[in-house]
C-alpha positions as CSV (number, residue, x, y, z in Angstrom):
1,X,0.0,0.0,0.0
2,X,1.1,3.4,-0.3
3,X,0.0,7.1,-0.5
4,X,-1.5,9.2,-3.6
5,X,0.2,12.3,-4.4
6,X,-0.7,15.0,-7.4
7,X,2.1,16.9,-8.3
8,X,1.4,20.5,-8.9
9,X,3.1,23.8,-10.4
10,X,4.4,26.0,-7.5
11,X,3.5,29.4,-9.5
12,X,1.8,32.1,-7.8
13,X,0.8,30.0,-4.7
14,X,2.2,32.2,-2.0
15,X,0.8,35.1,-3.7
16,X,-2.3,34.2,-4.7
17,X,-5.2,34.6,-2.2
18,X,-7.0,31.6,-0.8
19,X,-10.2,33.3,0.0
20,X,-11.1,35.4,-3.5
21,X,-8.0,34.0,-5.9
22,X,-6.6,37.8,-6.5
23,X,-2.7,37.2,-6.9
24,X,-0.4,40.2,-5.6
25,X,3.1,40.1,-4.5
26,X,2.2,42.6,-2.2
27,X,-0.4,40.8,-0.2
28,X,2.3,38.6,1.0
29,X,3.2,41.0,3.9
30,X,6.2,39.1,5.0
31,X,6.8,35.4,6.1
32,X,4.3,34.7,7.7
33,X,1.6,36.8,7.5
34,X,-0.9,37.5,3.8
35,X,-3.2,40.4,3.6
36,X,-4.7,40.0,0.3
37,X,-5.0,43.5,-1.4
38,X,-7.7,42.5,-3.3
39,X,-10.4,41.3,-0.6
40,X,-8.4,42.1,2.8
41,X,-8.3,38.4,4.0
42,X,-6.0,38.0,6.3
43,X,-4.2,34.3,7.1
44,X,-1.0,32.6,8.5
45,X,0.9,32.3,4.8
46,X,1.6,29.0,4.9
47,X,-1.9,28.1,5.7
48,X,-2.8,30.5,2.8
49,X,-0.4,28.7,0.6
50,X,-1.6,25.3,1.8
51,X,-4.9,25.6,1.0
52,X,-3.9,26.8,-2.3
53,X,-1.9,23.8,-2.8
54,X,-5.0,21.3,-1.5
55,X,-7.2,23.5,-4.4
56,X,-5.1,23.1,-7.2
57,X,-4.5,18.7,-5.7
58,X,-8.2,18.9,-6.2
59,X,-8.7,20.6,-9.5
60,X,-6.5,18.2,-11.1
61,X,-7.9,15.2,-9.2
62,X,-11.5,16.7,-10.8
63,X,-10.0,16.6,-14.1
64,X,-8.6,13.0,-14.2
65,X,-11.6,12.2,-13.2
66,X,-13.4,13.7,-15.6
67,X,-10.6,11.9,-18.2
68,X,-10.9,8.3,-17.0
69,X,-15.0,8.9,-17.2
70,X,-15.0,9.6,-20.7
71,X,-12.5,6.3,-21.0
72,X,-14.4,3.8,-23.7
73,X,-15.4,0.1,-21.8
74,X,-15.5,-3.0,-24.0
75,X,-18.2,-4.1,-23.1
76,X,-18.0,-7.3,-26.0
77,X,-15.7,-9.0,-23.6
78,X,-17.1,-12.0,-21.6
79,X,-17.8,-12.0,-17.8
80,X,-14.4,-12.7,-15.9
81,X,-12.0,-12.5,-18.9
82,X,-9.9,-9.8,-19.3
């Protein structure tokens, strides 16, 4: 057994605001604290950049999904042969 992992771009995710997705180098205050200067949300960074991270996992998890839907079955093959 193991664990799943998406990999993901790191682009704008410590700038980019986790509340209304405005991206600003300047809402990144300093290292640890993001004011976004779009919406004025106000979070730890990391947390910021974190949930940004666990959005983009999920967007792309969505989309593979959506891929692996649209996969064709053969559905002429017998019951229990492969």
């Amino acid at each position: 057994m193991g664990i799943f992992t998406i990999k993901t771009h790191p682009t704008y995710i410590s700038i980019t605001c986790s509340s209304c997705g405005h991206i600003d180098k300047y809402s990144r205050v300093n290292q640890s604290e993001f004011i976004c200067t779009g919406c004025g949300n106000m979070v730890n960074a990391d947390l910021n950049a974190a949930i940004n991270i666990a959005r983009k996992g999920q967007e792309k998890l969505a989309w593979i999904n959506r891929l692996t839907d649209k996969v064709p079955v053969n559905t002429n093959q017998k019951e229990g042969k492969v």
